[in-house]
C-alpha positions as CSV (number, residue, x, y, z in Angstrom):
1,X,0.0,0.0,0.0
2,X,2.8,2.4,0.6
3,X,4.6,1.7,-2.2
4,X,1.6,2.4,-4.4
5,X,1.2,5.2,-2.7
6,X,4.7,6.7,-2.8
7,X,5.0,5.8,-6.7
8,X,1.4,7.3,-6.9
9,X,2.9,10.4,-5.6
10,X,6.3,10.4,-7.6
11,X,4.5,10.1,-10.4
12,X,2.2,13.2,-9.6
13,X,5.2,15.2,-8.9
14,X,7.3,14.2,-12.0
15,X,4.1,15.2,-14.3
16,X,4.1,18.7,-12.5
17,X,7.9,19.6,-12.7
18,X,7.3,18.5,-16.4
19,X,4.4,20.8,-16.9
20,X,6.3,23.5,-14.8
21,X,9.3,23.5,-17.1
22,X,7.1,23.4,-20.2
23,X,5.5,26.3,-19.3
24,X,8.6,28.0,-18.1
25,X,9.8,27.4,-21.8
26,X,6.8,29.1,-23.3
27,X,7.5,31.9,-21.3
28,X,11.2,31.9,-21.9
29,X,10.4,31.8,-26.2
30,X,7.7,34.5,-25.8
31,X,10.0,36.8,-23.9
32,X,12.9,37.1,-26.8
33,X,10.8,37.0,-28.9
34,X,9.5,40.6,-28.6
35,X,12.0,43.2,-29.7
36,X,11.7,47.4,-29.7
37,X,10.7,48.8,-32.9
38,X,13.3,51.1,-33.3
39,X,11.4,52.5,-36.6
40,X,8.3,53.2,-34.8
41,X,9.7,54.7,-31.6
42,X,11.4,57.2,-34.2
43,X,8.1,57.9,-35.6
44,X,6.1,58.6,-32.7
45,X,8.7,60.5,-31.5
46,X,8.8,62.9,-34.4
47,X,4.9,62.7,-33.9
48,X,5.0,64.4,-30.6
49,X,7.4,66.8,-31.5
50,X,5.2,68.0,-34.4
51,X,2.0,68.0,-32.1
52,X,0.1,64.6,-33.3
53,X,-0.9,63.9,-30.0
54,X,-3.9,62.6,-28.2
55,X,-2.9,63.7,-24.4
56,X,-5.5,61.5,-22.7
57,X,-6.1,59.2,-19.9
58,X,-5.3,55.9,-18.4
59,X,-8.5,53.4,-19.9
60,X,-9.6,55.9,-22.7
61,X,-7.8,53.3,-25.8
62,X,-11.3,51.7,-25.9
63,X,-12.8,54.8,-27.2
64,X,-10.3,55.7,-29.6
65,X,-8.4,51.9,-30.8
66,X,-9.2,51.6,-34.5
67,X,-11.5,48.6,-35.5
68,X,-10.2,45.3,-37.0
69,X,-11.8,46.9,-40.6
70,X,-9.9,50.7,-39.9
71,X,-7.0,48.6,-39.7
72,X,-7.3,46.1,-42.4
73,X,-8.1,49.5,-44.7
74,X,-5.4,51.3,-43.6
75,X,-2.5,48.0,-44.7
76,X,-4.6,48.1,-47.6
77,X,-3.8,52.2,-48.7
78,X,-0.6,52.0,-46.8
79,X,1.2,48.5,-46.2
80,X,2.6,46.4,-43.9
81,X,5.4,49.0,-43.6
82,X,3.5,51.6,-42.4
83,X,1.3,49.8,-40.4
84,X,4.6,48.3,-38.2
85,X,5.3,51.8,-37.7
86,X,2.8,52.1,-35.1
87,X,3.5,49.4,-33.2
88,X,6.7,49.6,-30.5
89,X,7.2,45.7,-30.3
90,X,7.8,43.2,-33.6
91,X,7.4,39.7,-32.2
92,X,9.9,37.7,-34.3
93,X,8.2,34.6,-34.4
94,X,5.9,35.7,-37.0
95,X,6.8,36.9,-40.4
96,X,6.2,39.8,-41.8
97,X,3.2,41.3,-43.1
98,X,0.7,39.5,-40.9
99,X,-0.7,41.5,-38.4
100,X,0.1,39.3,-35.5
101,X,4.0,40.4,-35.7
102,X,3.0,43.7,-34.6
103,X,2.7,44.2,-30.8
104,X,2.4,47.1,-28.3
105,X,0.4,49.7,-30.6
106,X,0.2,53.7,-29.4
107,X,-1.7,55.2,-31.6
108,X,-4.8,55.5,-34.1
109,X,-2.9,55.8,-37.2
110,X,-3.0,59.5,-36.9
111,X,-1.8,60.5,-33.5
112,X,0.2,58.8,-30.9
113,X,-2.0,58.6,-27.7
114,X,-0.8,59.1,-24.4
115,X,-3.0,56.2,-22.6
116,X,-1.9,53.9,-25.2
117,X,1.8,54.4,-23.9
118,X,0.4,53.9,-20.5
119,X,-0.8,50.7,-21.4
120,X,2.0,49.4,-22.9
121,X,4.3,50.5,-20.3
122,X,2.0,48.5,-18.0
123,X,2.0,45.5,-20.5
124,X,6.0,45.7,-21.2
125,X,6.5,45.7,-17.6
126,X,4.3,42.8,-17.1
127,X,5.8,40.6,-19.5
128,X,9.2,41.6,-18.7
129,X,10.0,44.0,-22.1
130,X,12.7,46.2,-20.9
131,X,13.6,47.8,-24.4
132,X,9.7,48.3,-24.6
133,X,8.7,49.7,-21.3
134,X,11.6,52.4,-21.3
135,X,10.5,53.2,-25.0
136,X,7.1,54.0,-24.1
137,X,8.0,55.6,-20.7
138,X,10.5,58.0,-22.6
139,X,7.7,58.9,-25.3
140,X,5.3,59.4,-22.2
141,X,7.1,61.8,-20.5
142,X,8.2,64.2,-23.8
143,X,4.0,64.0,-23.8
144,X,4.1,65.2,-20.6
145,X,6.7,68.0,-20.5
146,X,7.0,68.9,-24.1
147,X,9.7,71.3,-24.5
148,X,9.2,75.1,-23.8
149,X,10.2,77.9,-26.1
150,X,14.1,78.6,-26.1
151,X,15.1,75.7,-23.8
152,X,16.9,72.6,-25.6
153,X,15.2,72.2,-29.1
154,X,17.6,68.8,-29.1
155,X,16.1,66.9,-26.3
156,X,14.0,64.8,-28.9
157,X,16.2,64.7,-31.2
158,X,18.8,63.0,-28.6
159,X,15.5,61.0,-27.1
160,X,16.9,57.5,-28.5
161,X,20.0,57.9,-27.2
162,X,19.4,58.8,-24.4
163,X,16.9,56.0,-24.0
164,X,20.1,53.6,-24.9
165,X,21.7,55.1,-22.1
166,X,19.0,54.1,-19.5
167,X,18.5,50.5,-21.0
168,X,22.5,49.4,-20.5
């Protein structure tokens, strides 16, 4: 009886350590997977220099996230290209030109929103982004505190490097 017992329970224990480190490898693939858009934290930083911004709140994406249609129409007038643009992350286990490569979008093809950037600074963090989370912090605060007349006109120009700096 104890010997069935004691088997019963090595056996419970070997399946969980199995599913344990399955799941552990899942999460391991996912995670490098995901790399910064380097291309589309460019563009939404030249957005927010030149204004296109939506400077709402936390939770107000569901009001302004462009339908599955709005962004099927807009890879049909514009591409894959442009529509990677607006998305921080590229997961590379997908290729390219299928939607689900894109990851961490900030804006509604016209203007980068600030609670999107929120979100995916909450997201990043969650999932253990790095490159992403300090992207989308750094775009967040130049929404914030946009630069004031004759004070450093540079600041965004030197934005990626000195988000490079904070990420080594």
């Amino acid at each position: 009886m104890k010997s069935t017992i004691s088997n019963s329970a090595f056996i419970r224990s070997l399946a969980v350590a199995i599913l344990l480190c399955g799941i552990g490898g899942v999460f391991a693939q996912s995670r490098g997977s995901i790399k910064l858009n380097e291309n589309a934290f460019a563009f939404a930083a030249r957005l927010i220099k030149e204004g296109h911004v939506i400077a709402d709140g936390k939770g107000a994406w569901s009001k302004h996230r462009p339908s599955a249609d709005e962004e099927n129409q807009f890879i049909r007038l514009h591409g894959f290209g442009d529509y990677a643009k607006w998305h921080l992350g590229i997961d590379e286990r997908y290729v390219a030109n299928t939607k689900r490569r894109y990851k961490f979008p900030y804006g509604d093809f016209k203007n980068v929103h600030r609670c999107r950037l929120l979100a995916a600074r909450s997201r990043a963090r969650q999932y253990g982004y790095t490159e992403i989370e300090n992207a989308a912090a750094a775009l967040e605060r130049e929404i914030r505190n946009p630069p004031r007349i004759n004070t450093d006109s540079h600041r965004l120009r030197n934005l990626r490097s000195i988000c490079v700096n904070l990420w080594r």
